[in-house]
N, C-alpha and C positions, 0 to 999 in steps of 0.2 A: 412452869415446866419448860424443859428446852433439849432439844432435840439432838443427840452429839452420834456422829459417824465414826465407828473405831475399827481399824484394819487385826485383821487377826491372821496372817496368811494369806490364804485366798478364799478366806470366810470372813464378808462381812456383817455388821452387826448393829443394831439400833439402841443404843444405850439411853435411856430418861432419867435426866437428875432433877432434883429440884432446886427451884433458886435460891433457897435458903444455903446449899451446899449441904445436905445432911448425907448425900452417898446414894448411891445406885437403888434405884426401885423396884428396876426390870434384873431379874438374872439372866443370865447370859446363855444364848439358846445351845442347844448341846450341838455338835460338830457332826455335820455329815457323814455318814461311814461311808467309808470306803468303797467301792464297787470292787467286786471279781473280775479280773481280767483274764482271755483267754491269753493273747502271749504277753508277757511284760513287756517295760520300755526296753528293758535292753536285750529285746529276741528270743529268751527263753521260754517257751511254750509249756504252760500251768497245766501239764495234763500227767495225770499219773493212771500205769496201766495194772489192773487190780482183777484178782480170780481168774487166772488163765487156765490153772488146771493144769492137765498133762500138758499144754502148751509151751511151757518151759523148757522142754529137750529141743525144740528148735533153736533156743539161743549156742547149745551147745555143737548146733552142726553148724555153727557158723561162725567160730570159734574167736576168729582171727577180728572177725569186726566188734566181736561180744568185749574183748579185750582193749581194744581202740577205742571202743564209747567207754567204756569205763572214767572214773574219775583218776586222777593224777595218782592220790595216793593208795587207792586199791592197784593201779599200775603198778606202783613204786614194789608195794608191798609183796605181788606174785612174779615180779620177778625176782627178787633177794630171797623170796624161798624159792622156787623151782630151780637158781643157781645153788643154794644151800643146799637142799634134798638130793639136787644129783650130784654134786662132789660128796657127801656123805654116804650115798649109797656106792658110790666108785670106790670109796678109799674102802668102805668095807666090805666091796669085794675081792679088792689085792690084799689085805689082810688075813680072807678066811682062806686064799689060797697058799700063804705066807705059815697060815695054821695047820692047814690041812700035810703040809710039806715036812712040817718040822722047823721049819728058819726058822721062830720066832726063840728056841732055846739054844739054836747051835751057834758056833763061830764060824763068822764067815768069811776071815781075813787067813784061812789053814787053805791049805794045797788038796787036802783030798775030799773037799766038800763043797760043790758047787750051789747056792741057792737059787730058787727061782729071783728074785730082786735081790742085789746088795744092798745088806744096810738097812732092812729093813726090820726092826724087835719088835714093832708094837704098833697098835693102830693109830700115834700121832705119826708115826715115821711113815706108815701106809697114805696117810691123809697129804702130807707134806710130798712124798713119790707121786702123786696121783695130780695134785697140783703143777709142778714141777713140768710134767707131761701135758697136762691139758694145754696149761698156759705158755706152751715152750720154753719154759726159763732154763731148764735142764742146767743144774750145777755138778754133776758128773760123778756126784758123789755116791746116788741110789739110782743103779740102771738093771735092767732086764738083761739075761742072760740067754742064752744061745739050749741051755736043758732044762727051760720051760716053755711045753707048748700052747700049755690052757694060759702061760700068760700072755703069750704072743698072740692069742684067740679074743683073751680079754681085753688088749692092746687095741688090736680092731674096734670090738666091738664101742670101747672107749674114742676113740679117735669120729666117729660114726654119729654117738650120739651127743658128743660135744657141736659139732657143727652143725644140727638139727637142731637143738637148746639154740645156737648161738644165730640161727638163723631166723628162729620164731621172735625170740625175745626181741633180739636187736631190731629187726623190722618192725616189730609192732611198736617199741618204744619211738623211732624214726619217722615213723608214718604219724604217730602221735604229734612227737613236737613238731612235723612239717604242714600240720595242718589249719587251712587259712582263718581258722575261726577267731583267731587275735588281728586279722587284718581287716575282719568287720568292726574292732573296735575303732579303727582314724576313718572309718565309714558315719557320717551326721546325720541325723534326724533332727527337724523343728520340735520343741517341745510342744507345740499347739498347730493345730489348723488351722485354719481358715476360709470362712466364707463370704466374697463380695461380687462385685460387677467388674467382669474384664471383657473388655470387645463387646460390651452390650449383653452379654450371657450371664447369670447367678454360674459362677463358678466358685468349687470346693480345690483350696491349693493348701500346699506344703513343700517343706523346702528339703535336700538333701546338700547333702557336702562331702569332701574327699581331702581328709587333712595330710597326706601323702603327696610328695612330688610325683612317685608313681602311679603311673595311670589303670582305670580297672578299662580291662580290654573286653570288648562289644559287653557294656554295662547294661543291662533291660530291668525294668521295674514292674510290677503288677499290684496291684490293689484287691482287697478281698474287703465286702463287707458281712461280720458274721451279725444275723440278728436272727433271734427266736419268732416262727410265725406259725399259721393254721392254714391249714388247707380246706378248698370250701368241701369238703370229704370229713374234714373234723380230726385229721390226723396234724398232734403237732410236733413239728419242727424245731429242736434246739440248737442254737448254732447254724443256722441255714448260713449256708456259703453263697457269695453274691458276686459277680464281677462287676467292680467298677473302671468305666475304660479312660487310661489316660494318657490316649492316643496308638490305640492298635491301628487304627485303619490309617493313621495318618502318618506311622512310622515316629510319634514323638516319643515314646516308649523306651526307644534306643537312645542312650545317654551317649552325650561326650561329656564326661565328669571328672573336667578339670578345674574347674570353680563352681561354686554353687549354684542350684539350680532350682527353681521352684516349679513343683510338678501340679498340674492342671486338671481335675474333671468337668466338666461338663454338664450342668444339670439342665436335662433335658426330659423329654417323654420319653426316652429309652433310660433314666438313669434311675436308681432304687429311689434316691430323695427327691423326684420327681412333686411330691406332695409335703414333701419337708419346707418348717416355715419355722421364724423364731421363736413363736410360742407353743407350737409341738415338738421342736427338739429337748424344750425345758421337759417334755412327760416321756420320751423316745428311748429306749435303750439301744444301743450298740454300738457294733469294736470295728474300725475299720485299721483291718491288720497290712501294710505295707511289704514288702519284699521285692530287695534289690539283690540281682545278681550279675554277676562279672567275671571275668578271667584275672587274675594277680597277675602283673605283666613280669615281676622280678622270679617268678616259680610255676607260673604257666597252671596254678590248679585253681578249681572254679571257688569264687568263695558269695557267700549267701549271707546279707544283713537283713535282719530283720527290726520292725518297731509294730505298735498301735497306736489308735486313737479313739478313746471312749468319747460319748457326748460330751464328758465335762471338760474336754481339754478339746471340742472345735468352737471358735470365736467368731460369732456371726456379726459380720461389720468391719471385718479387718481389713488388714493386711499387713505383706512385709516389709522390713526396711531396705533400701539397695545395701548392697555389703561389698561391690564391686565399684571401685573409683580409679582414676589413669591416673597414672603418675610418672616419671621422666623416663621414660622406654621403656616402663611393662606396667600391666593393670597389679592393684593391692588388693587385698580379699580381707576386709575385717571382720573377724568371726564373734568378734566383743557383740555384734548386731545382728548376728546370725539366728536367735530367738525372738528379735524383736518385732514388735507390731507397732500398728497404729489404727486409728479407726479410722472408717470411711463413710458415705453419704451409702448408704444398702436399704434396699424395700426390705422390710419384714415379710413378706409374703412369698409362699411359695410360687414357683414356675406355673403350679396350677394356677394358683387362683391369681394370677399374673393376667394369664392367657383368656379367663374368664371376664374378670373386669376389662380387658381389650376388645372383647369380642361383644360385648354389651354396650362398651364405648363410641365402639362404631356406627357410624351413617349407616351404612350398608345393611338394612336387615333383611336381603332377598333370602339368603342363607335358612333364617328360621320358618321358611316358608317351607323350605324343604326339608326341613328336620321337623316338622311336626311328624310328620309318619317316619316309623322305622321301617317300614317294608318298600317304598319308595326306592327307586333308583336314582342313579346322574341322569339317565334318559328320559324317566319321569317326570322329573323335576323342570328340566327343560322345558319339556314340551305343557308342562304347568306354566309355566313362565309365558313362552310364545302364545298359549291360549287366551290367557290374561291381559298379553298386548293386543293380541291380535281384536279381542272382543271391544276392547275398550276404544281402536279403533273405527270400525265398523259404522256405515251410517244409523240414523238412529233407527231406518225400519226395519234395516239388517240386523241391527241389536236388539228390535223385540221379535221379530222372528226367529231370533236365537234364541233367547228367551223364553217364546213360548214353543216352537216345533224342537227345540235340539239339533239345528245343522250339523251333518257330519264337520269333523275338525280338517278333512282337506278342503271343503267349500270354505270354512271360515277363514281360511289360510287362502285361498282363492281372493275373496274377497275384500282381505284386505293386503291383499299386494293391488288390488284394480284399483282402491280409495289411494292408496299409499301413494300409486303414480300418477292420480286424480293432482291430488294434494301437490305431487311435487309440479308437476306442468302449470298443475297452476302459479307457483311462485315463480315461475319463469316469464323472460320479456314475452310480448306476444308473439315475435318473429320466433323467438327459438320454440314455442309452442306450436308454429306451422312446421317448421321444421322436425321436428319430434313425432310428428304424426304421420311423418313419411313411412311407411313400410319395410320390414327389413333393420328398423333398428331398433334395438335391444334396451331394455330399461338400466338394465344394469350399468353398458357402456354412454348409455346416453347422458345414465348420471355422472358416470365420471368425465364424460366431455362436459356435463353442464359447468360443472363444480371450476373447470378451466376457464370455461368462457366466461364465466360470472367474472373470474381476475383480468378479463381483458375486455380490452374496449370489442361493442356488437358490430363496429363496421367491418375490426376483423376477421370474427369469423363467417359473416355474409361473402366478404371478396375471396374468400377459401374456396365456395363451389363455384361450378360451371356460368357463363357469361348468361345461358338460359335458366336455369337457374336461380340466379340472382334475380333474374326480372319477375321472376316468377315468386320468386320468396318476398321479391318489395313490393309486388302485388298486390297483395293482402286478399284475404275472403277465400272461398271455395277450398276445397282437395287439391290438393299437390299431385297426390296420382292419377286425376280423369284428364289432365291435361298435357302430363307428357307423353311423349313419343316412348314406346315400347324400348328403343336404343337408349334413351335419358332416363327409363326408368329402371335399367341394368345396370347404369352408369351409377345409377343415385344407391343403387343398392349395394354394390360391389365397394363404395365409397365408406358408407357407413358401417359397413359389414368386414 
């Protein structure tokens, strides 16, 4: 038996033949279905709005925009009737006045019978008059007369509502074709995400493009991640809305998008995927829906592209290909590579358990000293820490006295600052050790003069004090202070101090 890999799309598949050649063993596993997406790839938003109820008369108070979203050919459709309906109701109302008159049987070419319109018999000749008028054409043939008022009334009123028709329709039709929803189509999306290591970060990227010489003016992008959750209350959430940031605080948000760009998250303790790993994306559902918006620089109105990205289409271990290359005085942008990837070296593991295996990794395990309690403070912790030095310093009959009575923790801390400076004098030459036990100086500055003196040779800092002094410091034996002068002993303190 032998093992053969066979591509099927972007379904692969494990086929076992046998060596004899007799034909397939295994049948071929059935195909993924599909996932439901909320907006599709190319920005349309899968949401249908169902049982409004009387809610419906709102579309009508808003008439002008109800007409605007419409599709093309329901456009098309109400305005070829609303121009038919009202030149049909015009012509037959110059008709019935034509009726009402008598024109429609008299001549009207005789001296002693004036008609309301010349020329008019019948309701095509009415239909053709009314035309004539609306659309100015006026061939001179059928005109209004000077002994009809109700036509000079209807004249108005025709004149009135032609320019209302002609103002609704044509601006709605106008506003239609002006608007930039064809100029998100030369707007790119990556077909795929991606996730790898950039700057040392698990970062989640994708790419954007602007197939236009013209530029989109102050361009800003947002990210939304929708996934269904619970709340610890028990109420769930469909579609819960997520911001993912890629780059509000830093200002990277704001595009200059004139060549492609590849836009950046961040997965951090603040981000949703915070806990996302490459074997929990394989169980994970969700849509991280994109939106790019910008000003069309040739017509000044906003226009809004949209994409998403389900789990199946983010590629953990990627990346992009460059698509920008120089060439003899200006960069070239090939868009042939504009989808493509490749793989990179990426931990499977989420940022958590990143941070987990580092934190275990480490030397340093003072930290879990102080996270055994959760009621502990930073102040606690410390002063855990310094008691733990402190004791461990301690001589040893100060440490079972500790031990056994419980010394307060400022004697304990007393005591071993006195061993600490025991300890230190004693690593010192003998002469700085006399010196040290002069009066007036300080352990702290003493230490950091020790720490000097240790880099230099000792006859330096002997010839630094006073002539008596010095005789007194090469002396050796006895206290320093029962044998100077009350003046030498101001002198030595003022010095040191």
């Amino acid at each position: 038996m032998s093992a053969l890999r066979k591509k099927f799309g972007d379904d692969y598949q494990v086929v076992t033949t046998s060596s004899s050649g007799s034909g397939f063993n295994q049948p071929p596993p059935e195909k993924k279905r599909k996932r439901q997406r909320f907006v599709d790839k190319n920005g349309r938003c899968n949401v249908q709005h169902g049982n409004l109820g009387g809610e419906t008369s709102r579309y009508l108070s808003d008439l002008f925009t109800t007409l605007v979203d419409l599709k093309w050919r329901w456009n098309l459709f109400i305005f070829i009737l609303t121009y038919t309906v009202a030149w049909l109701f015009m012509a037959s109302m110059w008709w019935f006045i034509a009726f009402l008159r008598g024109d429609l049987n008299r001549n009207h070419h005789t001296d002693k019978y004036t008609p309301c319109v010349a020329n008019v018999y019948n309701f095509p000749s009415a239909f053709l008059f009314f035309i004539e008028t609306e659309a100015t054409i006026g061939y001179g043939y059928r005109y209004i007369t000077d002994k009809c008022p109700e036509g000079i009334i209807l004249f108005l009123f025709q004149s009135i509502l032609g320019s209302i028709v002609d103002a609704f329709l044509i601006g709605c039709m106008f506003i239609k074709m002006s608007q930039p929803k064809k100029r998100a189509e030369t707007l790119m999306f990556s077909e795929h995400a991606a996730i790898s290591m950039r700057d040392g970060k698990l970062t989640l990227m994708f790419r954007v493009g602007n197939l236009r010489n013209s530029h989109m003016v102050s361009a800003q992008i947002r990210c939304k991640l929708l996934k269904s959750r619970q709340t610890p209350e028990g109420e769930f959430l469909p579609l819960d809305q997520l911001e993912l940031d890629v780059g509000f605080s830093t200002g990277a948000d704001q595009l200059f998008l004139v060549s492609p760009l590849t836009i950046c998250h961040v997965i951090d303790t603040k981000s949703p995927f915070y806990e996302l790993s490459q074997r929990s994306m394989q169980t994970e559902q969700f849509e991280i829906v994109v939106i790019l918006e910008g000003i069309v620089e040739t017509t000044g109105m906003t226009c809004q592209a949209r994409t998403s990205y389900t789990e199946d289409e983010v590629l953990w271990g990627h990346r992009f290909f460059p698509v920008i290359s120089l060439e003899e005085g200006f960069f070239k942008v090939d868009y042939s590579q504009f989808h493509a990837t490749f793989e990179v070296p990426t931990p499977p593991y989420s940022v958590k358990e990143q941070e987990e295996a580092l934190l275990l990794s480490s030397p340093l395990m003072a930290p879990s000293l102080c996270n055994s309690g959760e009621k502990n403070s930073s102040l606690d912790c410390l002063e855990t820490l310094e008691d733990n030095d402190s004791t461990t310093k301690l001589p040893t009959k100060l440490q079972k006295m500790a031990g056994r009575d419980g010394l307060p923790k400022k004697l304990l801390r007393m005591s071993s600052t006195t061993s600490e400076m025991t300890y230190s004098f004693g690593d010192l030459p003998m002469k700085l050790q006399r010196i040290s036990s002069v009066p007036g100086v300080s352990d702290d500055r003493l230490g950091g003069k020790a720490s000097k003196i240790n880099t230099e040779p000792m006859s330096k800092s002997v010839a630094d004090l006073p002539p008596k002094l010095q005789r007194l410091a090469g002396g050796g034996g006895g206290r320093m202070d029962g044998h100077l002068p009350p003046k030498l002993r101001k002198m030595n303190s003022d010095r040191f101090t």
